[in-house]
C-alpha positions in Angstrom: 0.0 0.0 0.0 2.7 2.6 0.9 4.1 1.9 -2.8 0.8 2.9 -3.7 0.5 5.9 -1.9 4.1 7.1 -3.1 2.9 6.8 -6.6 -0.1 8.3 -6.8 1.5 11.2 -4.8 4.1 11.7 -7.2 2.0 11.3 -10.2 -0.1 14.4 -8.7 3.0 16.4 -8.4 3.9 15.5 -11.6 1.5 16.5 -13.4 1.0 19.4 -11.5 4.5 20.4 -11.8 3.5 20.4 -15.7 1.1 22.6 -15.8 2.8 24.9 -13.3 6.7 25.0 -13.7 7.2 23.9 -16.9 6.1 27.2 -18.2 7.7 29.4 -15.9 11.2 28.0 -16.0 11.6 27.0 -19.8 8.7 28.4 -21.9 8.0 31.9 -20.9 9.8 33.1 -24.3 8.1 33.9 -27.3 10.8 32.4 -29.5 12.0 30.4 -31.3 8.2 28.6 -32.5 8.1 25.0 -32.1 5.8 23.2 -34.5 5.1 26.4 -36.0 3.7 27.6 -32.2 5.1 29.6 -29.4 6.6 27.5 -27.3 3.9 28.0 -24.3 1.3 27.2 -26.4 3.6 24.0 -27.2 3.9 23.2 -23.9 -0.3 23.5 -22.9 -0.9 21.4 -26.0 2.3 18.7 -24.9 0.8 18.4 -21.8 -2.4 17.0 -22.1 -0.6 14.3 -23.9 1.9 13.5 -21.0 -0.3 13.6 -18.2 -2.4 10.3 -18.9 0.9 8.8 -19.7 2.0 9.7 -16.2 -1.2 8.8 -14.9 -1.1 5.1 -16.3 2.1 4.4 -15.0 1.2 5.3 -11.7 -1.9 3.3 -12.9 -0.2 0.3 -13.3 2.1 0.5 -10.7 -1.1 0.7 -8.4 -2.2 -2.6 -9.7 1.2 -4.1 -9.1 1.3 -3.3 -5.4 -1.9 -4.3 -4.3 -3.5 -0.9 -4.5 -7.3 0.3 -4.9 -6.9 -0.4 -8.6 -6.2 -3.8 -8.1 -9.4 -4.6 -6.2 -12.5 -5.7 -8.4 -15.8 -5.5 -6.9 -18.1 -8.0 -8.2 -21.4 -6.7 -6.4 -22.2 -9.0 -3.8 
């Protein structure tokens, strides 16, 4: 459970750390474009892409450990 817990925990920071520093420390220029964008608007349309990656992961490795995930329910 405590492997669990450690995952999920740094999933949310992850992907809050995503939303919230990666524009402040490496995308807060307007140049050069990436993809023919500025790279902010890169980074908010990367994001969304990353974060259910991340999310699996800690996903899985919920299922692995014994976690919630890992319980089915069949409705007793």
């Amino acid at each position: 459970m405590r492997t669990s817990l450690v995952a999920w925990i740094a999933g949310v920071v992850s992907v809050t750390g995503l939303y919230l520093l990666g524009p402040l420390l490496y995308f807060n220029a307007a140049s050069p474009p990436i993809l023919g964008m500025p790279p902010l608007y890169f980074w908010f349309v990367l994001v969304p892409l990353v974060s259910p990656a991340i999310l699996g992961t800690v996903y899985l490795i919920d299922r692995r450990a014994g976690g919630v995930g890992s319980q089915i329910d069949e409705g007793s």
